[in-house]
N, C-alpha and C positions, 0 to 999 in steps of 0.2 A: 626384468620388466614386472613380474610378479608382485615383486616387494615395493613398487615404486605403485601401483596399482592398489594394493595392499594400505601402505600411509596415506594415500590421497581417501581412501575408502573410511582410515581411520582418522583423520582428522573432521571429514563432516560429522561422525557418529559422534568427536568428542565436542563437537560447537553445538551439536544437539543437547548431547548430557549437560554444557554447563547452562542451553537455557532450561533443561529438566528441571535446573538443581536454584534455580534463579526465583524466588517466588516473588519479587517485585511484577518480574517481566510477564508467569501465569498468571498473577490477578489483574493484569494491563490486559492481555487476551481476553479475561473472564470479561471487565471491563467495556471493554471495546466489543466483545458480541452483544451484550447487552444494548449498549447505544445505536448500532447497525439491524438492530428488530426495532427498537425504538422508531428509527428513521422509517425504515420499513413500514409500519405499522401505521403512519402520518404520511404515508402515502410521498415519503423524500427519495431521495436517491444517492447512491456510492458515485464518485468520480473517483478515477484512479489514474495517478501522471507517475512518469519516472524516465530516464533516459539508456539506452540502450538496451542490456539484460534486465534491467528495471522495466523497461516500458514493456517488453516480453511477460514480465510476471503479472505488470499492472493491467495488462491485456488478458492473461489467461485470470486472475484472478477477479474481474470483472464477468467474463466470459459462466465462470461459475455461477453468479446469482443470475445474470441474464437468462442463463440457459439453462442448465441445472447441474446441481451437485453428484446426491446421491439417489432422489426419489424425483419421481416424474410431476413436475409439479406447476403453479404458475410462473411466471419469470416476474423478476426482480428489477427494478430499474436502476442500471448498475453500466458505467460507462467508463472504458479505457480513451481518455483526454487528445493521445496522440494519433489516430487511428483515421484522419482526414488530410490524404497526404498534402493534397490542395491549400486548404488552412494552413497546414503547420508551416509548408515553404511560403505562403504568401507573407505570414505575421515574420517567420522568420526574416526573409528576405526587406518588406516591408519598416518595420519596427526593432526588432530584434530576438534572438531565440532565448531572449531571458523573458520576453512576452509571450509564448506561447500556449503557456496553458493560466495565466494571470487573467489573458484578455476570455477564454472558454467559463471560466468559473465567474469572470463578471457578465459572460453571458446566460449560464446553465445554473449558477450556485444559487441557492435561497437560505433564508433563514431554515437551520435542522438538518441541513443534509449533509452530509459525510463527505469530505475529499480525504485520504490516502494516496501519501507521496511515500515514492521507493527512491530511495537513494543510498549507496552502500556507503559511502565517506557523509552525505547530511550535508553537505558544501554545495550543492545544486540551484545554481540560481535562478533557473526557472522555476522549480517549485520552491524556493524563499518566495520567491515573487506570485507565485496561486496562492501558496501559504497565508500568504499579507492579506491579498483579499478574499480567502476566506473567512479569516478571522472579522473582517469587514463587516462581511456577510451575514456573520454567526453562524457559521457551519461550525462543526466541530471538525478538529485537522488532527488526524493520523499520521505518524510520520513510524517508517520502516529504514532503519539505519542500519550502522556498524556499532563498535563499540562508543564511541565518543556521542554520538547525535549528531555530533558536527553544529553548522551554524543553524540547521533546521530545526533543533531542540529546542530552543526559546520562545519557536510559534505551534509548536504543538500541543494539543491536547493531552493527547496519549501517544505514547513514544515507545517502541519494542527498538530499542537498539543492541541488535545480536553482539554477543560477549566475544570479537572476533576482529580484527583488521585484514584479515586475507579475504578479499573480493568474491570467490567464488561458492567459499564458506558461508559468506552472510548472504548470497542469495540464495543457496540452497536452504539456511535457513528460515527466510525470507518465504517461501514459498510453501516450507513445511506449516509456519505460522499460520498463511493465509489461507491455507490446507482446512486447518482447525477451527479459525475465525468461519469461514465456509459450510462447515461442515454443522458448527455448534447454532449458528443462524437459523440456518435451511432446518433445523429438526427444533428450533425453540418459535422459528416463526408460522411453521408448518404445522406444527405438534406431532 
């Protein structure tokens, strides 16, 4: 049991090292906090969609600028997409669940403001479909993959797609990212 506990331990450490060792993927980070003060700064706002363990991260990692990071500070206008259970089964039921966060962002998105979609495969076609109309919009789109992008790479802006196909790896790194993104915001928008 030990050693089985041991490999799963080392394999997130080595999905970390290869994005250490990735300098495309840290100047995308560098990148992408910059534009998220930007937005910040103009008085826009973060949307964050994703499905399942995705929507989990796109909720705690919204929940950080809304709420705070590390220093006790003002909140952020920063919203996880899924998080109105009402909505989501109405559109789902209603339209379909490849609408579901397409129809938010043509309600919530403006020109400037940042959506951030988590998807570990990039094949998610509810967020293709926010994707589409943010770009609409001119939002600028984040997108949080696996290794490939999947089909969500073509409407991204900026794209952190972790060097990985095993799912549980590209969320943990998925989270450590937005960790960072988090963390370098709150102290660049704060001073």
């Amino acid at each position: 049991m030990n050693n089985k506990i041991r490999e799963i331990l080392q394999a997130s450490i080595s999905v970390k090292q290869l994005v250490l060792q990735d300098e495309k993927i840290l100047q995308t980070i560098d990148t992408i906090v910059g534009v998220v003060v930007d937005c910040f700064k103009k008085d826009g706002k973060v949307l964050f969609c994703g499905n399942g363990g995705s929507a989990a991260d796109a909720q705690h990692l919204a929940a950080e600028f809304s709420g705070r990071f590390y220093t006790d500070r003002e909140p952020l206008y920063a919203e996880a997409l899924h998080v109105n259970t009402s909505y989501l089964t109405a559109v789902a039921n209603d339209y379909s669940y490849n609408e579901v966060y397409a129809r938010l962002v043509k309600a919530k998105g403006r020109k400037g403001d940042v959506l951030v979609g988590l998807s570990t495969s990039g094949n998610s076609a509810n967020i293709i479909e926010a994707f589409k109309i943010a770009k609409e919009r001119q939002m600028t789109v984040v997108g949080f993959t696996g290794e490939s992008g999947g089909k969500m790479k073509e409407y991204c802006d900026y794209l952190i797609n972790i060097p990985s196909t095993d799912t549980p790896r590209i969320q943990e790194s998925h989270i450590t990212v937005g960790h960072i993104i988090c963390q370098l915001v709150e102290e660049n928008y704060f001073g």
